[in-house]
BANU-841086 format. One record per residue (C-alpha): x, y, z; residue in three letters. Coordinates in Angstrom, 3 decimals. Layout:
N
NODE,c1,c2,c3,residuo
NODE,X,Y,Z,Ala
...
// end
This chain:
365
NODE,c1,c2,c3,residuo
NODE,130.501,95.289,149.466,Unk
NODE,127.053,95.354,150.402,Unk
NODE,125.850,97.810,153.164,Unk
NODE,122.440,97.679,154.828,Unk
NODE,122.273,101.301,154.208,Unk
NODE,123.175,103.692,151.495,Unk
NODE,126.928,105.113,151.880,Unk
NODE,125.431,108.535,152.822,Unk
NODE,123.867,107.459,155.244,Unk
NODE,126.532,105.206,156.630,Unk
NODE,128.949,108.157,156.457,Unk
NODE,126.976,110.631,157.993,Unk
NODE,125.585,108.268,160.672,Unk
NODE,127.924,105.204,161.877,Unk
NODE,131.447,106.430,160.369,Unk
NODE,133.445,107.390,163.235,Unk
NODE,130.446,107.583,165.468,Unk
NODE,128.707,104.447,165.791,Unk
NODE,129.588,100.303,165.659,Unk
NODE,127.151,98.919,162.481,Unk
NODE,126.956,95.012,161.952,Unk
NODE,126.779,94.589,158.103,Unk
NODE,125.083,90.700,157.847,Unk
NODE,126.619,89.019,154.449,Unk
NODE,128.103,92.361,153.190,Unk
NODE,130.273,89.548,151.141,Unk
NODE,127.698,86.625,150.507,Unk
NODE,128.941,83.630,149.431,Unk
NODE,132.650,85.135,150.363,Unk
NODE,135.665,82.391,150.891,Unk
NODE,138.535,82.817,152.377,Unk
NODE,141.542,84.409,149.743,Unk
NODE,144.043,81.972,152.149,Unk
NODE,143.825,79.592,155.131,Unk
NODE,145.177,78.967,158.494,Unk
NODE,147.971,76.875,157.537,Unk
NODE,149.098,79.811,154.601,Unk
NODE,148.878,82.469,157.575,Unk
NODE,151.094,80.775,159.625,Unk
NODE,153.676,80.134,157.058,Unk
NODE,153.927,84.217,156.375,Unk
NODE,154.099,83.968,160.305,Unk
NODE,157.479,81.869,159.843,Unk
NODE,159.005,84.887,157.750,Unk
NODE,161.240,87.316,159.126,Unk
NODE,160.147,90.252,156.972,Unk
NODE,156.689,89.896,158.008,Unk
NODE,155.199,91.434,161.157,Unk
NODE,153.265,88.621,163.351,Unk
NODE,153.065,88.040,166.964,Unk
NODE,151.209,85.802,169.634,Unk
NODE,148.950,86.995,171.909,Unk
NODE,147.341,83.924,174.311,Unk
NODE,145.868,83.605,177.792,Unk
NODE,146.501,80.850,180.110,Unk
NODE,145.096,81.101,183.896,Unk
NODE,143.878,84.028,184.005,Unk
NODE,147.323,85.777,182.358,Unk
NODE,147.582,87.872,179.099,Unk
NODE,151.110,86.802,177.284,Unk
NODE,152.833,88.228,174.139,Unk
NODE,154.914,87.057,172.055,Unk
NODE,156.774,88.606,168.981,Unk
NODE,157.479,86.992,165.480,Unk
NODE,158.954,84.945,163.038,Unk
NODE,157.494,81.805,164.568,Unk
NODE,158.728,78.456,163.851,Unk
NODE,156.232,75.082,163.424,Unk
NODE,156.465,74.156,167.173,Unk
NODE,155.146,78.067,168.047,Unk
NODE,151.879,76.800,167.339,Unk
NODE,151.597,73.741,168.932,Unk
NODE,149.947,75.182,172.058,Unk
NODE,147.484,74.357,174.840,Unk
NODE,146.352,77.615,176.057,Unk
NODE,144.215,79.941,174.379,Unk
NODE,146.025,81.342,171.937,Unk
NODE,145.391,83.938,168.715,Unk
NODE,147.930,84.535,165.755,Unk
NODE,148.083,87.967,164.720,Unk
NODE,149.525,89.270,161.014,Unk
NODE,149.961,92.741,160.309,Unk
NODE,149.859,94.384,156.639,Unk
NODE,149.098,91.162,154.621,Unk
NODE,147.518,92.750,151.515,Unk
NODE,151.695,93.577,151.010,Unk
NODE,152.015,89.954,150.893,Unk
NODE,148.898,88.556,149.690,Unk
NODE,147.093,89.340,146.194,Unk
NODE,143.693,88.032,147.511,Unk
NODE,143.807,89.631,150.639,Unk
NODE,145.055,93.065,148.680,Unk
NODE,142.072,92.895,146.816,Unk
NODE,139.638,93.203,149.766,Unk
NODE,140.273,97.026,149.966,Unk
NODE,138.899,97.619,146.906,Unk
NODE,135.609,96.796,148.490,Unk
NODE,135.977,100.072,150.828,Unk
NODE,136.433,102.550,147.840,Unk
NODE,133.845,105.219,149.033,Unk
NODE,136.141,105.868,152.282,Unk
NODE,139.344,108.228,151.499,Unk
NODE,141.984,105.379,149.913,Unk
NODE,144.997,107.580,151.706,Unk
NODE,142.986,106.755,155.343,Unk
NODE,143.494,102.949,154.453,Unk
NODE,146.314,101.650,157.111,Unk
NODE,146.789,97.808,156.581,Unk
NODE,144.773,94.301,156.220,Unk
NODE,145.355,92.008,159.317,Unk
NODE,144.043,88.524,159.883,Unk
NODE,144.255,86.676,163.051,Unk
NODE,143.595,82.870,163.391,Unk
NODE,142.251,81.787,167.001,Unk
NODE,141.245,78.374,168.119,Unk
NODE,138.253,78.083,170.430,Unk
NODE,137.673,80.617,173.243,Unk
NODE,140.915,83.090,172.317,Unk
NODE,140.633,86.593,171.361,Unk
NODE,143.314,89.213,172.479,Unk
NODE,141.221,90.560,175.077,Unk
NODE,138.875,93.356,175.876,Unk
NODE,140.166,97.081,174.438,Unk
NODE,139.517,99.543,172.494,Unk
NODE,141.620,101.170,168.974,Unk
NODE,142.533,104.539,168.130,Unk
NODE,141.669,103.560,164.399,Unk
NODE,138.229,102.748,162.626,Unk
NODE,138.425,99.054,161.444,Unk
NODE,136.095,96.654,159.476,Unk
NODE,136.155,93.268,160.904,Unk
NODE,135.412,90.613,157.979,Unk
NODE,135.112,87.140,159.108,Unk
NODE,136.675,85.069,157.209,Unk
NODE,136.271,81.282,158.238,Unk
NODE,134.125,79.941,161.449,Unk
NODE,132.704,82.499,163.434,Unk
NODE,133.710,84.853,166.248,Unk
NODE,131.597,86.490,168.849,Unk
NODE,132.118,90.047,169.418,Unk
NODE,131.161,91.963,172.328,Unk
NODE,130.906,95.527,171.976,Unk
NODE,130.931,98.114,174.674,Unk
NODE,130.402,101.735,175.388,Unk
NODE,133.139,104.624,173.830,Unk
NODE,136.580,104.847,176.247,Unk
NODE,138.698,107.778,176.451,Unk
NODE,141.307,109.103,178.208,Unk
NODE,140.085,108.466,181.989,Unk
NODE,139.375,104.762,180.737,Unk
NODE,141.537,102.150,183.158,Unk
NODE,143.849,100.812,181.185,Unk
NODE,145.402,97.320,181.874,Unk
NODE,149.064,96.654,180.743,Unk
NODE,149.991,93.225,180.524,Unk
NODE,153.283,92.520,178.659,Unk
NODE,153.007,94.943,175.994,Unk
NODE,149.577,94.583,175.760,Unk
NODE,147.122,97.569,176.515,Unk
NODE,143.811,95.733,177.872,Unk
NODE,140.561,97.303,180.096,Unk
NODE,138.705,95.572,182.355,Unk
NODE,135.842,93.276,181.411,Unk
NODE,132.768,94.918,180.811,Unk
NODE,129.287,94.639,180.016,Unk
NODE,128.302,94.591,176.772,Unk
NODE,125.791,96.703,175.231,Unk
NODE,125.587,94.573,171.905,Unk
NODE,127.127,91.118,170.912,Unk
NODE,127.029,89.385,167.849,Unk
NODE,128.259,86.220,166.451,Unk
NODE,129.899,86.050,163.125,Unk
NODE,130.106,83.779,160.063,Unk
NODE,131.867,84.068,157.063,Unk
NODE,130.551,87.106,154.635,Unk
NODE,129.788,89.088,157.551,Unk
NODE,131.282,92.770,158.583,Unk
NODE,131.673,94.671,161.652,Unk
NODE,132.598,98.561,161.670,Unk
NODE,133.971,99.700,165.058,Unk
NODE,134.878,103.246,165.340,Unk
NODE,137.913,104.487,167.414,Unk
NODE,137.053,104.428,171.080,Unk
NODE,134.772,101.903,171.617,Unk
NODE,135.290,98.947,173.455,Unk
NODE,135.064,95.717,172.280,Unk
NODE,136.598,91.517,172.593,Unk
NODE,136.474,89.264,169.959,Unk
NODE,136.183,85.590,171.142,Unk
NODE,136.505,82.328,168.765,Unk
NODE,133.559,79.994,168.934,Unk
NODE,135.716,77.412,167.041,Unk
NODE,138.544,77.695,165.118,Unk
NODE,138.525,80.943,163.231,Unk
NODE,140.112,83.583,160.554,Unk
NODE,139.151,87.013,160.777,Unk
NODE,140.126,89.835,158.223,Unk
NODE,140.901,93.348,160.011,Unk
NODE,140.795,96.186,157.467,Unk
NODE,141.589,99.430,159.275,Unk
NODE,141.794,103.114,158.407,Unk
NODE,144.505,105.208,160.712,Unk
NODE,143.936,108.691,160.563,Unk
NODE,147.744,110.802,160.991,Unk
NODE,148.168,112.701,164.281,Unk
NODE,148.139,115.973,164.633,Unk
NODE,151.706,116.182,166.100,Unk
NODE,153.289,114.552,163.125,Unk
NODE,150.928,116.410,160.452,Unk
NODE,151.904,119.777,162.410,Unk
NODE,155.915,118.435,161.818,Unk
NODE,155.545,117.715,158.507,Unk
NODE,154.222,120.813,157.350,Unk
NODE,156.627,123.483,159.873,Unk
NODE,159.856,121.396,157.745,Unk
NODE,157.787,122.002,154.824,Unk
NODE,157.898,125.580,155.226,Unk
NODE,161.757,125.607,156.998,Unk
NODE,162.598,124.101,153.053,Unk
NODE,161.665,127.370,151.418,Unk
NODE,161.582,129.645,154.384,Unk
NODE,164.749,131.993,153.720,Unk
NODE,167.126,131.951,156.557,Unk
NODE,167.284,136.066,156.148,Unk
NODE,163.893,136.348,156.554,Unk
NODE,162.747,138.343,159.764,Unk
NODE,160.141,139.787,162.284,Unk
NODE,159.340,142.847,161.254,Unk
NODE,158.815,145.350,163.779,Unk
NODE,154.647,146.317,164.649,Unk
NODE,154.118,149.890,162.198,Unk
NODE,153.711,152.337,164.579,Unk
NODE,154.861,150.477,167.672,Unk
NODE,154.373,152.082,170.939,Unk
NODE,157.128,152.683,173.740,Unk
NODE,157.378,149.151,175.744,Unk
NODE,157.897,149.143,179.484,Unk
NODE,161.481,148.035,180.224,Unk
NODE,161.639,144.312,179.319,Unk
NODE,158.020,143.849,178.291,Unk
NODE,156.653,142.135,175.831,Unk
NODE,153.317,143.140,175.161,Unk
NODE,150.108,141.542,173.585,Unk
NODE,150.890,143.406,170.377,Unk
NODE,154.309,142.210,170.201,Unk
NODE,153.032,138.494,170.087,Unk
NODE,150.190,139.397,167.935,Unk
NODE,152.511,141.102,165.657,Unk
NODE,154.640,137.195,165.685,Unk
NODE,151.333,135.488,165.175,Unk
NODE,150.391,137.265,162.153,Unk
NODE,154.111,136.571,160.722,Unk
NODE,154.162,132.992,161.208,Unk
NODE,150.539,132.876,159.762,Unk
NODE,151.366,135.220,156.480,Unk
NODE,154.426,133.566,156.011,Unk
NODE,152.783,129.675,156.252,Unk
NODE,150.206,131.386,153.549,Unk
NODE,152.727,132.813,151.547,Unk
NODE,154.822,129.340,151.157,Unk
NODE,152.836,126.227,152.016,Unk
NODE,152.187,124.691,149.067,Unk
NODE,150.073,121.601,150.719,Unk
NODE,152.531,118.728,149.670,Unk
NODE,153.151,118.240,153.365,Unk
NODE,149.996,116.436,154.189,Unk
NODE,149.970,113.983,150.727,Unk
NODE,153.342,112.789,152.120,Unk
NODE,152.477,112.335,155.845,Unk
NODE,149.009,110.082,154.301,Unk
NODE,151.182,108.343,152.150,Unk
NODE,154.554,107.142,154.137,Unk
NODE,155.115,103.389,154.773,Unk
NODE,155.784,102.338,158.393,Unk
NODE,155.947,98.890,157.347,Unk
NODE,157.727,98.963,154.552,Unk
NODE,161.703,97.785,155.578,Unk
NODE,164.650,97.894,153.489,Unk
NODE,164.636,93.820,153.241,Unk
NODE,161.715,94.083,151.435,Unk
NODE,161.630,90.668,149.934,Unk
NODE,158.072,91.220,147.389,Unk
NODE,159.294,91.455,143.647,Unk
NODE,158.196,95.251,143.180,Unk
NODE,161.752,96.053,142.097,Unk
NODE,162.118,93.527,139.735,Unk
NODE,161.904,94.645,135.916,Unk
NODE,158.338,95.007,134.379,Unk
NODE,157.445,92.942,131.456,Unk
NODE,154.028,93.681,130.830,Unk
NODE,151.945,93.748,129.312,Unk
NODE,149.788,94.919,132.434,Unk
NODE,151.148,96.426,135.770,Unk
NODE,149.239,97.272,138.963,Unk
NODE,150.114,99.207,141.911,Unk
NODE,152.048,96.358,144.360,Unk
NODE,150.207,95.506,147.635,Unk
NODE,152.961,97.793,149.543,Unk
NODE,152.318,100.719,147.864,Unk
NODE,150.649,103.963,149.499,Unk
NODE,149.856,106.549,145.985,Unk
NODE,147.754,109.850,146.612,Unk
NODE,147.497,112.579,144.516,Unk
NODE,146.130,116.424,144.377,Unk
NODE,145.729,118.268,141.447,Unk
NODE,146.664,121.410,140.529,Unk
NODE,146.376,124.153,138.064,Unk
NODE,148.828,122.599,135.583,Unk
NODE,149.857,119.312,136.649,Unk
NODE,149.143,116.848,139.570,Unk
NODE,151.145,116.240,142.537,Unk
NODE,151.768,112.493,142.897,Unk
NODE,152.659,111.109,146.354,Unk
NODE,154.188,107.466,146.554,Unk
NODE,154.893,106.443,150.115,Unk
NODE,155.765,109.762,151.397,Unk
NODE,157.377,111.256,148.337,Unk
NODE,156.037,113.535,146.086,Unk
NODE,156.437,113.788,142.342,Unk
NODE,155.379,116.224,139.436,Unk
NODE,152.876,114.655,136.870,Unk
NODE,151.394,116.091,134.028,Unk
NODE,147.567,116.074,134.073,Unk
NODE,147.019,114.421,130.956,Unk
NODE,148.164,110.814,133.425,Unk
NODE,144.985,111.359,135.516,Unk
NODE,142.813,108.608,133.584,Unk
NODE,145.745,106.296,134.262,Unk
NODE,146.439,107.306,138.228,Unk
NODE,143.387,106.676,138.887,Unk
NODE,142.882,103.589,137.613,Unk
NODE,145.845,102.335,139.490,Unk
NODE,144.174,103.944,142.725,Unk
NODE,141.311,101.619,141.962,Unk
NODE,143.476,98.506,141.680,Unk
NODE,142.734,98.081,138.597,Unk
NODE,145.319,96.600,135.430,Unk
NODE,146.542,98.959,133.379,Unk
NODE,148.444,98.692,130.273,Unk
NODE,152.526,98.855,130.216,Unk
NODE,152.636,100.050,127.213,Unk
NODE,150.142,102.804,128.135,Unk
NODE,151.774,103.873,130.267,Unk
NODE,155.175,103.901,128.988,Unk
NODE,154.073,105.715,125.532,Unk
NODE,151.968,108.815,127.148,Unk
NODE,152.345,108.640,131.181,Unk
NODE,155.999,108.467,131.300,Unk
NODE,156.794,110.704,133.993,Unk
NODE,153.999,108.911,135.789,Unk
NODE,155.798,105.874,135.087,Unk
NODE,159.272,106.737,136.081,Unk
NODE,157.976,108.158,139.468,Unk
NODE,156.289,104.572,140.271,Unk
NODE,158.919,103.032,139.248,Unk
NODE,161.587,104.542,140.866,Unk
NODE,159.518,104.066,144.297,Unk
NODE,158.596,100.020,143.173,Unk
NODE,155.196,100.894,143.184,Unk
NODE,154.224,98.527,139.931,Unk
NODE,154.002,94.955,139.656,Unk
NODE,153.047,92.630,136.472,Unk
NODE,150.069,91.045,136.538,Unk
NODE,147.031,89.449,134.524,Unk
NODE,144.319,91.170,132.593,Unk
// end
């Protein structure tokens, strides 16, 4: 991808700050699938899509599979596909193009196909996403950062605000890219028919990072373990429970979290699946024949290393790996090909982990 700026200064400047218009960051760049192919994935059950169109003045939703005579419509309408680098080996191999952002903050690829005048509305995201436009062009508006006294419009199922002003608009055309950090407001709106590429980055929330690593710790915590009194407590007044005594709870919970946490907690949250389902219909579980494998467009892989080995996580699981399978790992985090046979003569345990979670598929050289 081609930035207008070094990735320094794009990280230390516009990421998670800032909206930054990169003009032809993809020159020359075609579509990996058209309008008619999106709609077809919008006609499968196992595939996430919805409708999202306004007609007089009202905001309408409606959920997928579609069927042909969904999209025969005279209102202003926008198709919406979620997560189709799963589905889609072209469209999987747009992330690659992001590889100096954290790969375990990439959430999901989604296009959306609007005919002339639609968009889904003015709002703002909770997620940094680069919009890549596709095929015709689409004006976006962009508007000033929202937070948590921002009026909020909800219109069946969708959160909207109200129409603003923008500070900066620009118009689209195929190759170009538009970051948008979380909180600012902005409205995409066709000027023709046109395919637009969504490739977002979710950070995990607190609450669930906070969960993750307290059952972490219940795993190994034993259940004879207890508070030990304060050394040298005091007399208490009847019933009290002083500063100290809290302190004194503090300093257990934080010794104890020091003593056992062993970090595995956070490569699983960054790693689990919300879209994968257990009709998974893509061929990741199918045998492997080689000779080269990839990571499959559903998988989620991070990894950490440690002192003697390297803890592999695979959609929220984690796995031991010797460290002599780094070379390997990551050249499956880049997307790249690597050899089955490789694999299967020195990375076994690396290979029976991805396995085991259908992380590979065959493909070319």
């Amino acid at each position: 991808m081609k930035l207008p700026i070094s990735q320094t200064e794009f990280l230390c400047e516009y990421w998670q700050k800032k909206p930054l218009l990169l003009p032809q960051a993809l020159p020359g760049f075609t579509s990996p699938l058209s309008a008619n192919e999106l709609a077809g994935f919008a006609m499968e059950a196992f595939v996430e899509s919805r409708i999202i169109a306004k007609c007089r003045g009202a905001w309408t939703q409606q959920q997928g599979p579609f069927c042909a005579e969904d999209f025969h419509r005279e209102d202003e309408w926008t198709l919406l596909v979620q997560g189709m680098d799963q589905w889609h080996e072209g469209v999987s191999a747009l992330r690659s193009h992001l590889d100096f952002l954290p790969r375990w903050r990439f959430d999901d690829i989604m296009i959306s196909y609007a005919v002339e005048g639609a968009g889904v509305g003015p709002h703002f995201d909770r997620y940094d996403v680069f919009l890549l436009q596709a095929d015709g062009c689409r004006e976006w508006r962009i508007g000033h950062h929202c937070g948590e006294d921002t009026p909020l419009i909800e219109a069946n199922g969708l959160t909207l605000i109200p129409e603003f002003d923008p500070c900066d608009t620009y118009l689209l055309s195929p190759g170009d890219i538009l970051y948008v950090p979380p909180g600012i407001a902005h409205w995409g709106i066709a000027r023709g028919e046109s395919l637009t590429f969504s490739l977002g980055f979710r950070a995990p929330s607190i609450a669930d990072l906070l969960a993750r690593r307290v059952d972490n710790l219940l795993e190994q915590l034993a259940t004879t373990s207890l508070l030990e009194d304060i050394p040298d407590m005091l007399p208490a007044r009847p019933g009290e429970i002083t500063v100290e005594h809290i302190r004194n709870a503090k300093d257990a919970l934080a010794n104890a979290c020091d003593a056992l946490d062993d970090d595995r907690w956070f490569g699983e949250i960054v790693t689990r699946n919300h879209r994968t389902h257990t009709d998974d219909v893509s061929d990741s579980t199918l045998p492997l024949t080689g000779p080269f494998v990839r990571l499959s467009g559903s998988a989620r892989v991070a990894w950490t290393s440690r002192k003697q080995h390297l803890n592999v996580f695979i959609n929220g699981e984690t796995f031991i790996v010797p460290s002599s399978a780094i070379q390997n790992l990551e050249a499956l985090c880049r997307q790249e090909a690597v050899a089955l046979a490789s694999l299967t003569d020195s990375d076994d345990e690396l290979l029976s982990a991805l396995k085991e979670m259908g992380a590979l598929e065959d493909c070319d050289r």
